[in-house]
N, C-alpha and C positions, 0 to 999 in steps of 0.2 A: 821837397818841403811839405810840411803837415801842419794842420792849423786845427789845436783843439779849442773846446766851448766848453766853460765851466763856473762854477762858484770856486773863488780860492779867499785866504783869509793868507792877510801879509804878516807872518813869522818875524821878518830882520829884513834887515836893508843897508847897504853901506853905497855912497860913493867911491866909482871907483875913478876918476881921474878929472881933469877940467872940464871937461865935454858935455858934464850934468847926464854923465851913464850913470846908472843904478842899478845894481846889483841888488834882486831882493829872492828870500828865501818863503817861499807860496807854501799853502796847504790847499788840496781839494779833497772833495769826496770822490772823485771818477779818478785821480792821478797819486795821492799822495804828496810827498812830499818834491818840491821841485824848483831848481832855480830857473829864475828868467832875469835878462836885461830889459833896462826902458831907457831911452832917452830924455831928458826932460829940458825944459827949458827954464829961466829964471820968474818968468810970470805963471810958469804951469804950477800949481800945486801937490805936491810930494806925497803919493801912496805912504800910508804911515800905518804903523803898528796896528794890526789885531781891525782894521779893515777890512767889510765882508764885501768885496769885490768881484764883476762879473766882467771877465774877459776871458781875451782868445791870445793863445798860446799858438807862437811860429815857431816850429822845430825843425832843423834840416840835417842830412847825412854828414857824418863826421863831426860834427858840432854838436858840443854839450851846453853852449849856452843857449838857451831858448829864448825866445823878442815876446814882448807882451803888447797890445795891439787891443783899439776897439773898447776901452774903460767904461766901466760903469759902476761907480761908487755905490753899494746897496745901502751899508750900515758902519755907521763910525762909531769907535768908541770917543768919549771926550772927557779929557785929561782934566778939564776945570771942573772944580767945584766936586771933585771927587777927593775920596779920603783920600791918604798914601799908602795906610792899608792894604786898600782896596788896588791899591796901581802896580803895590809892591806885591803885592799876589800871582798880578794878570803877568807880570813879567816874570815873575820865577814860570808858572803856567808854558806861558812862550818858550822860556830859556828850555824847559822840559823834553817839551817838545821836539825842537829845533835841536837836542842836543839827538836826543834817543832816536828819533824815526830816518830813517834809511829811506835814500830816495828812490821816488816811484815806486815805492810801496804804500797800496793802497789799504787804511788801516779805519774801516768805517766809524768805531766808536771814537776813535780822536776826533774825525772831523762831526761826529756829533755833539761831544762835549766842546767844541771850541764855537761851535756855530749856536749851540743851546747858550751859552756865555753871551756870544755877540749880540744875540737878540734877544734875551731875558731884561724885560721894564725891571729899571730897579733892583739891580742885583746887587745882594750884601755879602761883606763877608765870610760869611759863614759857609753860604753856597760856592763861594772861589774856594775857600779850605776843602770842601766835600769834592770840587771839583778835581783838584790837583791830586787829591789823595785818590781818585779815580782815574786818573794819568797814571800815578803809580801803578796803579791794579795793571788798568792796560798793560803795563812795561814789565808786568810782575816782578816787579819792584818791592812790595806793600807786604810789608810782616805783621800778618791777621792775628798775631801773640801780642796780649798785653795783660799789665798787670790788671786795667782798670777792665772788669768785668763788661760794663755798657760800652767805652771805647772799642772794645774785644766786638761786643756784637754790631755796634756801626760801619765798622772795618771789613766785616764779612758782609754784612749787608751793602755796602759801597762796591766790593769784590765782585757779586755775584746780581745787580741790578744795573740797567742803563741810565743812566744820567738823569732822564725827564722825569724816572718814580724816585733818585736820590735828590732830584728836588722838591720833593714833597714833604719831607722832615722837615717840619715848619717851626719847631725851636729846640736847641740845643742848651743845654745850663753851660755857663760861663767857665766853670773850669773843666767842663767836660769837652770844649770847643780848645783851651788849653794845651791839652793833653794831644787831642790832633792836631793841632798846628805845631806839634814837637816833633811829627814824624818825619821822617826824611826818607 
């Protein structure tokens, strides 16, 4: 048995049977991506979405499910009083994620842009648009060709910078935010 120590951010989560086990789908910076079990009970409160959590990971031979153990809630995201915009962003973001990365592959600029996300005061949409299109980059995904000249140069700029200096494009014109939030 092995017992790692980490910051992870909760990707997905399913119940899987009466028991109140939880299957949840983890990101960290030292491990990547990784599932673990938890047991919960009906008064404990439920690790939820895009939660920047600090625990320890119980891994043993022959076994690929791993126990999570020792919780320590850092930073929540909170679904009230937020746009849906804004919520239907952070979940495509997730679904990105969660689809593309291969586990236990350690992949440092996602778990930068998802940890810059969790703890950015007041983040707007605009910066979840720049974000996810830098998920793309990541995934090399992101087709740097377009018609629109300035979208053309935000997209290689996105491409080719880390996350904390694409937050600093501090305003975007409206149909120019438009146009990126069309890419896929």
């Amino acid at each position: 048995m092995s017992v790692f120590k980490s910051k992870w951010i909760i990707l997905k989560y399913k119940f899987l049977n009466q028991k109140w086990e939880i299957l949840y789908d983890i990101f960290s910076l030292d491990y990547g991506k990784i599932q673990a079990i938890k047991k919960s009970s009906k008064k404990e409160k439920i690790l939820d979405l895009w939660n920047l959590i600090d625990f320890e990971i119980e891994t043993s031979l022959g076994s690929n499910i791993n126990k999570i153990r020792n919780i320590k809630i850092i930073n929540t995201f909170y679904y009230l009083e937020t746009n849906f915009n804004i919520i239907n962003i952070y979940l495509e973001i997730i679904n990105l994620i969660s689809k593309n990365t291969p586990e236990w592959i350690i992949i440092k600029e996602i778990y930068d842009v998802l940890f810059i996300i969790n703890t950015f005061k007041n983040i707007d949409y605009t910066k979840l648009v720049l974000s996810k299109l830098k998920i793309f980059s990541i995934f090399w995904n992101l087709n740097l060709e377009n018609k629109d000249l300035i979208v053309s140069k935000i997209l290689n700029f996105i491409s080719k910078n880390n996350i904390e200096k694409i937050f600093l494009l501090t305003w975007i014109d409206e149909k120019i935010l438009q146009n990126l939030e069309k890419i896929k």
